[in-house]
Structure formats: structure tokens, C-alpha cells
C-alpha positions as CSV (number, residue, x, y, z in Angstrom):
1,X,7.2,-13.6,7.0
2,X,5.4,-10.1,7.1
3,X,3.1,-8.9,9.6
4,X,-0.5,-7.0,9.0
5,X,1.1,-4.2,9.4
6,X,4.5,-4.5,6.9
7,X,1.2,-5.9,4.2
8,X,-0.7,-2.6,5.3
9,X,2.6,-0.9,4.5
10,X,3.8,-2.4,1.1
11,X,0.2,-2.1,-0.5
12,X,0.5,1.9,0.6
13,X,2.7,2.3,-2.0
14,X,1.1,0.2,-4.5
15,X,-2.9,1.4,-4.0
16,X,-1.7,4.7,-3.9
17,X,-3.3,6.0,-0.9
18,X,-2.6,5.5,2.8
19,X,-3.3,1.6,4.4
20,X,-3.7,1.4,8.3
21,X,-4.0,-2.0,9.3
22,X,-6.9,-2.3,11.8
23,X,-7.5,-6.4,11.6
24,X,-6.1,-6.5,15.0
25,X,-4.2,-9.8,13.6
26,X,-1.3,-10.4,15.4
27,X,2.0,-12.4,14.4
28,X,3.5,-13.2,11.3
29,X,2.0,-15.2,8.0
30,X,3.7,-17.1,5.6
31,X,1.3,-16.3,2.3
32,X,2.0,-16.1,-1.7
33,X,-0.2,-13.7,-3.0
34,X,-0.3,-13.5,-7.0
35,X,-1.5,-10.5,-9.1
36,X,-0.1,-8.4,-12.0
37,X,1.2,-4.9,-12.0
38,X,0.0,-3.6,-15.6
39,X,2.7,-0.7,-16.5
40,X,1.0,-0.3,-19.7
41,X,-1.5,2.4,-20.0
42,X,-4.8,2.0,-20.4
43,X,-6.7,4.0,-23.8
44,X,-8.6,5.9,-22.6
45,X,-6.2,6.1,-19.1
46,X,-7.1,4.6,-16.2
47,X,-6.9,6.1,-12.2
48,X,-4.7,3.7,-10.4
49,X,-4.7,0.6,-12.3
50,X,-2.1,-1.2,-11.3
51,X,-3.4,-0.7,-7.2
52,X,-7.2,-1.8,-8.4
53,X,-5.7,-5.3,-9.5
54,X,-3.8,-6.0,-6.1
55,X,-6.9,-4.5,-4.4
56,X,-8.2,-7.0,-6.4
57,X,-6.4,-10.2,-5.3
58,X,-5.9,-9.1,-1.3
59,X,-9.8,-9.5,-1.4
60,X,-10.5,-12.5,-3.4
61,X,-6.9,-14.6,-2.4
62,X,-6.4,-13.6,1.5
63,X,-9.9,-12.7,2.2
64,X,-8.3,-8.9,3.6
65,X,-10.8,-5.6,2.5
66,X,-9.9,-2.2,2.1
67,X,-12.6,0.2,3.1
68,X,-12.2,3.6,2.3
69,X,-12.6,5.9,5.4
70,X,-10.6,8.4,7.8
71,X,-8.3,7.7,9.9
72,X,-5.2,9.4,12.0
73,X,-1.9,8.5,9.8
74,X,1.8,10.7,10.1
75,X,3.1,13.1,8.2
76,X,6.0,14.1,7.6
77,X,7.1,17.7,6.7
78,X,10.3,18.8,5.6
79,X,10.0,22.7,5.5
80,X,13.9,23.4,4.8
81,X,16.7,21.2,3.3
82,X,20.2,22.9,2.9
83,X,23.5,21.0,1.3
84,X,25.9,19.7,3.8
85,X,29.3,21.6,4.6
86,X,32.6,20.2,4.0
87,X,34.3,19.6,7.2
């Protein structure tokens, strides 16, 4: 059972954009939440899709909102990589 947080998390990926989770819910919920991931493009192509129909059904099926604003989230940089040296 995922927390707010592990949802904000997951639907990151899928809205393609940062989610912080500022419900202030605590705990874990047991939920089924159903939507469709459309990997067929749209003619003429549509931005984002796929995250607009679990945007979607997060609002109409667990009553949760995204708003769009600014907030504080971490970055990671990685300004160097270098292949690893046989020991």
C-alpha cells in the first residue's frame, strides 16, 4: 500500500513534470485506480497525452488535484562520469 508521497512519486514520471505531495495525508492507502496509457500518437500530436488522462482519473476517482505552481524539489547533477578501472 503506497503512501502520498510514493503516488506523488510514480505520477512524476507519468505527468511528465515534478509532483510534490503537499496533502499533508499521512499513512498508507489501499486504492485501485483505473486509466489508460495511450502509446498511440495523436494526429495532429498531442503534449503529454498519456499524463493528461491519469491527471484525469487522480481527480475524478481519488478526488487528489494537481495544481501547477513552484515549489523547492532536488536536483541531481552529474558533471563528470569516467569508466571504472580493472582492479
Amino acid at each position: 500500500m503506497p503512501s502520498a508521497g510514493i503516488v506523488a512519486a510514480a505520477v512524476s514520471g507519468r505527468a511528465a513534470r515534478p509532483v510534490v505531495d503537499q496533502t499533508g495525508l499521512t499513512g498508507e492507502y489501499d486504492f485501485t485506480l483505473h486509466w489508460s496509457w495511450d502509446p498511440q500518437p495523436a494526429s495532429p500530436p498531442e503534449p503529454n497525452r498519456g499524463g493528461q488522462a491519469l491527471i484525469k482519473a487522480l481527480r475524478e476517482q481519488l478526488g487528489l488535484e494537481l495544481q501547477p505552481q513552484k515549489a523547492p524539489v532536488n536536483v541531481y547533477v552529474i558533471d563528470r562520469a569516467e569508466r571504472p578501472t580493472g582492479n
